[in-house]
C-alpha positions, 0 to 999 in steps of 0.5 A: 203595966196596969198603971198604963192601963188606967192613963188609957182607960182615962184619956178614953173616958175623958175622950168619950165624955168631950165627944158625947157633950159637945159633938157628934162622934166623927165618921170616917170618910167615905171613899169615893171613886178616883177620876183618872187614877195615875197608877196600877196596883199589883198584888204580888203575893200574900202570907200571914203570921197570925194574931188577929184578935183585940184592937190593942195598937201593937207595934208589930211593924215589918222590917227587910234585909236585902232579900228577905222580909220580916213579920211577927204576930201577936200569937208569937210567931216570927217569921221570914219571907222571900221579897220577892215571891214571898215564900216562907223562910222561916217560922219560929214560935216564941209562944209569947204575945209579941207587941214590937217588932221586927228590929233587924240588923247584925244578922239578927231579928229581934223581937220584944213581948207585952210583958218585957221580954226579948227576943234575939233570932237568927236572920238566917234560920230562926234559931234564938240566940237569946232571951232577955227581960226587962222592966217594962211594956214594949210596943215598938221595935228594937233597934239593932246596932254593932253591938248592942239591941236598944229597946223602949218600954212604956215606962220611959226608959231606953235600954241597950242590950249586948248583941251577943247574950242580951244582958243590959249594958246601960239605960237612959230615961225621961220623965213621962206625964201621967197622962199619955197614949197607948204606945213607946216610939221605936228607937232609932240607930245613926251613927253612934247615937240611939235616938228616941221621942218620949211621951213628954214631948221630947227627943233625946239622943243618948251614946251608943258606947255608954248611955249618956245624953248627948242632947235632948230636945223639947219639941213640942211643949206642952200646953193647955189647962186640962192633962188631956189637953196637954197631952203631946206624945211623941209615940211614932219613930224618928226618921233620920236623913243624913244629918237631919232628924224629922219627927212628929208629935201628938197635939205638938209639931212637925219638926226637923232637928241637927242629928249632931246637936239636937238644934231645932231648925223648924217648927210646924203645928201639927198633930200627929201620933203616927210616924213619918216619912222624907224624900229629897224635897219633902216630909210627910205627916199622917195627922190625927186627924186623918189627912195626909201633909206635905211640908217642905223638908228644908222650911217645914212650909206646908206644900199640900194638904189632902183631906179625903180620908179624914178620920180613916185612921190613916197609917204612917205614909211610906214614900215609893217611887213618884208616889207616898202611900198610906194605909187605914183602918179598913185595910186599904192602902192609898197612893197618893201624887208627891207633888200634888197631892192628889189621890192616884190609886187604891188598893185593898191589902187585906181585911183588918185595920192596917196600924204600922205604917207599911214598908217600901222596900225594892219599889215595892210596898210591904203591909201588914195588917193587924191580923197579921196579914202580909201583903207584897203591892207593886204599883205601876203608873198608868202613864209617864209621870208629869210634875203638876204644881197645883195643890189639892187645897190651897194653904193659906198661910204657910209656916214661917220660914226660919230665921236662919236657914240651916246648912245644906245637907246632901240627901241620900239617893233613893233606892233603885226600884227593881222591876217586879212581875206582874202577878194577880190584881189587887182586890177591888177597891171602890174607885179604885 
């Protein structure tokens, strides 16, 4: 862990040193008033699981059963909200500074600590069911499958514990730089695989039953002349769609893999660290440098492009009815058109830097802050929404399209979206 942290300490003084030579640090951008906006939003209620403090980029995300949402804080606190009405559940303290989670499944919310510990809670009630360590930082969450919980470290290692007591089952590695970001990409469970980026730019799929690699995929090589230029992490989640895995990676690509082989069947330079999200027609990026894209899901050709929150440290974009949503470093959340790209709403969600991208869940948006302020926002639009064709920006030159077009994958339907009561208004926002 200390080893970690002089790679970071590194990259920020090599980053300090390039900005104060050649340019000017880069302000965010200011927000502007939204002219016509196309949605209302609603706040329909607010709890907190603590944990304000230092900026430590902690993947303290939110995870949802069908009735229930999940949070845990930076202090060690674990707890469980109704959907709905937000109401507090549960709240168990683990008195552990927590730095991944939630990861929920098999009636189980699992939670992984600074120092490599791991917690298994139950759903129902906050009992722990058992704790486990092992070597290693987490900063994501824990994926949790039928039998086992599949954690990432930051040392390159994906590990699978047994669901039932957490012992370790078996663990799979890759070789990481010696130069990388602060963060572990969350793993991911489809089918009998457990998927996961790593900090070498590759994505790997191993076996659920014993850990073997099923492929592993170079998805954005590295390039450059410097170690800080040849940095190309891969620290946010995949996201897989039936048989399609999307992914992004640091100073890399967009791309859309085979779930079954690990085949790369497109490619689009861009970079990004954050996650992204998928709807039936399109893939959205939140890139580096604060601008939102939209890139075709079945080409990768760029779509949109919006850049009017550069350098707003944009969260990764969550997809919610005809509208994909971003938070930012001011705790603002940003609705934004799906089809065009415009901007059509603004919400403010709380009074911290909003990291881990927020969550839709039963047409609603769920986000929480780095303090560990949670929001539930619900976002009605003003009138019927009417497909529009004109990008914000024009793209000069889209993607390539592939040289052979993949095999049609049927996508999943989108959830239904359940009608919400209006409670109090969001804060104001300006423009909003």
């Amino acid at each position: 862990m200390k080893y970690r942290s002089l790679l970071l300490v590194a990259a920020l003084l090599a980053l300090a040193a390039c900005s104060s030579k050649d340019k000017k640090v880069d302000e965010p951008a200011k927000l502007t008033d939204i002219k016509n906006p196309s949605v209302r939003i609603q706040k329909l209620w607010g709890a907190s699981v603590g944990g304000g403090g230092k900026k430590l980029r902690l993947g303290l995300g939110l995870a949802a059963s069908e009735t229930h949402l999940f949070a845990a804080g930076r202090d060690g606190d674990v707890a469980a909200f109704d959907l709905k009405t937000g109401k507090q559940i549960w709240r168990t303290k683990t008195d552990l500074a927590l730095a991944g989670g939630t990861g929920v499944g098999a009636d189980l919310v699992v939670v992984g600590s600074a120092d490599g510990q791991v917690v298994a809670l139950a759903a129902a009630n906050g009992a722990q069911r058992w704790r486990a360590e092992v070597k290693g930082e987490i900063l994501s969450s824990p994926a949790v499958a039928e039998h086992e919980v599949i954690v990432r470290t930051v040392d390159g290692k994906m590990r699978a514990l047994n669901i039932v007591d957490g012992k370790e089952l078996w663990a799979a590695e890759q070789q990481i730089p010696r130069l990388t970001l602060r963060g572990a990409a969350a793993p991911v469970v489809a089918r009998d695989l457990a998927l996961s980026g790593f900090d070498n730019g590759r994505v790997m799929a191993v076996s659920l039953g014993d850990g073997s690699t099923v492929w592993d995929s170079p998805v954005s090589p590295s390039h450059g002349r410097t170690e800080l230029e040849r940095l190309n992490d891969i620290d946010a989640a995949v996201k897989v769609i039936g048989e399609e895995v999307f992914v992004a990676g640091f100073q890399g690509r967009a791309a859309m893999l085979a779930l079954d082989s690990g085949q790369i069947w497109w490619t689009h330079d861009v970079s990004s660290y954050r996650g992204v999200d998928v709807d039936d027609e399109q893939m959205y990026v939140s890139t580096s440098d604060g601008e939102l894209v939209a890139l075709k899901r079945r080409t990768g050709a760029e779509m949109w492009r919006n850049d009017s929150l550069k350098h707003r440290s944009l969260s990764a974009p969550a997809v919610v009815g005809d509208f994909v949503t971003v938070a930012d470093l001011d705790g603002y959340v940003h609705w934004f058109d799906r089809v065009t790209g415009t901007i059509a709403g603004r919400a403010k969600a709380g009074g911290d830097r909003v990291t881990n991208a927020p969550l839709a869940a039963g047409g609603n948006l769920y986000v929480i802050g780095d303090n560990g302020e949670v929001v539930a926002l619900h976002g009605v639009p003003i009138a019927p929404h009417v497909a529009k064709t004109a990008p914000v920006a024009p793209v000069a030159a889209p993607a390539e399209a592939p040289a052979e077009a993949p095999t049609q994958a049927p996508a999943e339907p989108a959830a239904p979206a359940e009608p919400a009561t209006p409670a109090e208004p969001a804060a104001p926002a300006p423009g909003g």
